[in-house]
C-alpha positions in Angstrom: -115.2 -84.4 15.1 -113.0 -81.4 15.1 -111.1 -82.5 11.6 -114.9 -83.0 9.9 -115.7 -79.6 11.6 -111.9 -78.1 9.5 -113.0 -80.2 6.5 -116.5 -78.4 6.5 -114.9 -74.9 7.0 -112.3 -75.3 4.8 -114.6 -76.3 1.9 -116.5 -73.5 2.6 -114.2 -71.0 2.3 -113.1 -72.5 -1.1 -116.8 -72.3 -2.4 -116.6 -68.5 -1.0 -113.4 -68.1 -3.2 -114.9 -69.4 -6.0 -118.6 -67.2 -5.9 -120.5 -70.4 -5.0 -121.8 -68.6 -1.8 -125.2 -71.0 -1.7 -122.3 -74.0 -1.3 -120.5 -71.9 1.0 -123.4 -71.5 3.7 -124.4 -74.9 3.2 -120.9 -76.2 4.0 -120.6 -73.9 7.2 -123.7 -73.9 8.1 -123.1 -78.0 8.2 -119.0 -77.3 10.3 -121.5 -75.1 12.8 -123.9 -77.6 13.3 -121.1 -79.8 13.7 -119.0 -77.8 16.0 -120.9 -74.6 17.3 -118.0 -73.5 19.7 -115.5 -73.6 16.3 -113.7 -70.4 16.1 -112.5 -71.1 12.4 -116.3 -71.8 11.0 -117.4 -68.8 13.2 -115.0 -66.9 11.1 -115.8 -68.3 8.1 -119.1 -67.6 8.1 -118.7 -64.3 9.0 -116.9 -63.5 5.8 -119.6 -64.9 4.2 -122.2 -62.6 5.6 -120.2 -59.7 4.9 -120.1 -61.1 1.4 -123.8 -61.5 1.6 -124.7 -57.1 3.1 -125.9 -59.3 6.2 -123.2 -57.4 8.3 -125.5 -57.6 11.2 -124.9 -61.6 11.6 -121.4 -61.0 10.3 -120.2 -58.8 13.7 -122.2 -61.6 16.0 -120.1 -64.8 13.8 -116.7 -62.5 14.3 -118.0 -61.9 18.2 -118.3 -66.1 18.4 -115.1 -66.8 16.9 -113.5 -64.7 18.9 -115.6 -65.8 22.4 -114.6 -69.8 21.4 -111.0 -68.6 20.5 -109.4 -64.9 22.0 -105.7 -66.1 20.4 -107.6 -66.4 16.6 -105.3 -62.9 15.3 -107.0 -63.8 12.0 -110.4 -62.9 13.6 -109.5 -59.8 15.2 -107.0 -58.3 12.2 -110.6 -59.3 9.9 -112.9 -58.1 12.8 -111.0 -54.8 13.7 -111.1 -54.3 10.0 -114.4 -54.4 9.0 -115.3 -52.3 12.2 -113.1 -49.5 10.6 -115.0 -49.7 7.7 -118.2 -48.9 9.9 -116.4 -46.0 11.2 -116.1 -48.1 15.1 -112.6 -46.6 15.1 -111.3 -46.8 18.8 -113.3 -50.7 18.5 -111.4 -51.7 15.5 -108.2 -50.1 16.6 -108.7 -52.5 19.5 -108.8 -55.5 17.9 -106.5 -55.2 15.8 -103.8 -53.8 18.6 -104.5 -57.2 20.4 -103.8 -58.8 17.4 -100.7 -57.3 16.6 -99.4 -57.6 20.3 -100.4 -61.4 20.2 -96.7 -63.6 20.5 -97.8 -65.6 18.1 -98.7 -63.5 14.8 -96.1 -64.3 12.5 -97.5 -61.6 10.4 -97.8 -58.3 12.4 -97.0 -56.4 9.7 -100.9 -57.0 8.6 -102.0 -55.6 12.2 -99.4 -52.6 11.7 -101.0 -52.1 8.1 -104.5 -52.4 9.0 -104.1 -50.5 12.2 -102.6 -47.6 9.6 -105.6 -47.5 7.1 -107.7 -47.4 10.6 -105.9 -44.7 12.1 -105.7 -43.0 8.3 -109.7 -43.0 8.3 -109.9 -41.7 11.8 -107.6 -38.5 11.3 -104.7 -39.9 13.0 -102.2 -39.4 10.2 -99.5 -39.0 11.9 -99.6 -42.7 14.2 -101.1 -44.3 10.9 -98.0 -42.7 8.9 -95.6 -44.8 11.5 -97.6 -47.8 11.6 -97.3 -48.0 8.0 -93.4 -46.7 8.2 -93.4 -50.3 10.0 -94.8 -52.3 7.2 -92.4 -51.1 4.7 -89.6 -52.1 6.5 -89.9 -55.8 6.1 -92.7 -55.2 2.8 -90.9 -52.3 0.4 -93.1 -53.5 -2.4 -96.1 -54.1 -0.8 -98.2 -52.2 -3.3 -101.4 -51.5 -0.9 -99.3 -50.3 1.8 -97.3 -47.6 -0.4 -100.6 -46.5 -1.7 -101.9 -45.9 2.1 -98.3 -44.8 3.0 -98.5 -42.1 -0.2 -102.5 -40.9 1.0 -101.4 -40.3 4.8 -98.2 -38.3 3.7 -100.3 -36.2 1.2 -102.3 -35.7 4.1 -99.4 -34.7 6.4 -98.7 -32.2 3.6 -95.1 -34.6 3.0 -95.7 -34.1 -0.8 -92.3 -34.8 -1.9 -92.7 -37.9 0.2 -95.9 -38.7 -1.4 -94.6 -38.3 -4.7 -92.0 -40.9 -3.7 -94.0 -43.2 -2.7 -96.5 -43.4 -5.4 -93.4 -43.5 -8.0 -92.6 -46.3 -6.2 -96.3 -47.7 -6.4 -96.9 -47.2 -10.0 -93.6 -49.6 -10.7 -95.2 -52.5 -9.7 -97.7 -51.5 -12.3 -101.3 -51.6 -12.9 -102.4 -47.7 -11.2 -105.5 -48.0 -10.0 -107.8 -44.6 -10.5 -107.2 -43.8 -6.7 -103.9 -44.0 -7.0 -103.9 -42.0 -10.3 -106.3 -39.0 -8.9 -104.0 -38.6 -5.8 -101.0 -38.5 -8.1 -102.7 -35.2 -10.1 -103.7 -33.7 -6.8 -99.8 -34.4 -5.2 -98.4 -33.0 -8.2 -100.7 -30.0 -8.2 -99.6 -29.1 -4.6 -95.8 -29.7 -5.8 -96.6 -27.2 -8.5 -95.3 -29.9 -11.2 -97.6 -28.9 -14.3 -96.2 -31.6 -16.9 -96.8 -34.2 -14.0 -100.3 -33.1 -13.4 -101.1 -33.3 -17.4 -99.2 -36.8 -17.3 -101.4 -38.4 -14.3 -104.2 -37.1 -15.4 -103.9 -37.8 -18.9 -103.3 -41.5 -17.6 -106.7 -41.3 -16.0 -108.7 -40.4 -18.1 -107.8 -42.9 -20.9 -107.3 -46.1 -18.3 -110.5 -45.0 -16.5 -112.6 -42.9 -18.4 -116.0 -43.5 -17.0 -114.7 -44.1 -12.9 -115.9 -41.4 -10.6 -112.4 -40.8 -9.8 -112.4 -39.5 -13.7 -115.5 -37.5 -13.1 -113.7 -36.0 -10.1 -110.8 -34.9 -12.4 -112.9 -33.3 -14.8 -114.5 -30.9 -12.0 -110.9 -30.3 -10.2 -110.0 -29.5 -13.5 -112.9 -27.1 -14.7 -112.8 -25.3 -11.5 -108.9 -24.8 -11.5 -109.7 -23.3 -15.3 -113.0 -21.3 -14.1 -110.5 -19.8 -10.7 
């Protein structure tokens, strides 16, 4: 029973992968039926309902998978983060410590990084800035983790910092608008002009309709208009 009850979940997930989400709840909904105490399929389907907006039924699957299984680090690194998304900061922050303090995550950098953006989003730059310091240790081109590292020092005011870091970012290629906005503000407070024009000149042609292009337009005008 339990390998029908991975089978199900498994194929799940891979109809979730591909966009085939009626598949996807079919299939779980069949490894649940199958195995209602499964930690994995509790999981799964939690994903899915995130995927879904049903992020009410989402928290109670991540609460079951977590309740049939408190070792899963998967569910709680996934749980703590989407709690941090709902601004449950001290919640996900404790999920994803217990994750990250669990013997046997091979991967604590993803608890360190996710406990970052968590701490980042709560105000507490300077822990997320050496939970991240962490992650780049055994990741130095990780590219979503030099980003993050890059926002929390331009938040510390570590401009130079920042600046390294996103030089380091934009080598793995493909700046995202986020990425290119905080560059133009960075280089603003660094007093670099010909960076400014450079970033944001990168902006507005790889982005041109993104808010984050909209957002340069009005920094812009209102540097002008002071």
């Amino acid at each position: 029973m339990p390998q029908r009850v991975d089978l199900h979940t498994r194929l799940g997930l891979a109809y979730l992968q591909q966009g085939r989400l009626a598949a996807a709840q079919e299939a779980l909904e069949y490894a649940l039926a199958l195995g209602p105490g499964h930690s994995g399929a509790h999981h799964a389907m939690a994903l899915l309902k995130l995927k879904l907006g049903h992020t009410t039924l989402a928290r109670e699957h991540y609460e079951h998978a977590i309740v049939a299984d408190p070792g899963n680090y998967r569910v709680r690194n996934d749980f703590g983060s989407y709690l941090c998304t709902l601004g449950l900061h001290l919640e996900g922050i404790d999920q994803l410590t217990t994750a990250l303090n669990d013997p046997f995550n091979p991967s604590r950098y993803i608890s360190h990084y996710r406990i970052g953006v968590c701490m980042n989003l709560s105000g507490r730059h300077e822990q997320a800035y050496e939970h991240l310091a962490k992650v780049l240790r055994v990741q130095p081109v990780n590219g979503p983790v030099l980003y993050e590292t890059a926002a929390v020092s331009f938040r510390l005011g570590r401009h130079l910092s920042a600046r390294g870091f996103l030089e380091r970012y934009f080598e793995l290629g493909n700046p995202t608008p986020d990425s290119l906005l905080l560059a133009v503000n960075n280089e603003r407070e660094l007093g670099s002009d010909s960076l400014v024009e450079h970033y944001a000149y990168l902006l507005r042609t790889s982005y041109p309709d993104s808010p984050q292009a909209a957002e340069l337009k009005q920094l812009i005008s209102g540097a002008q208009g002071g």
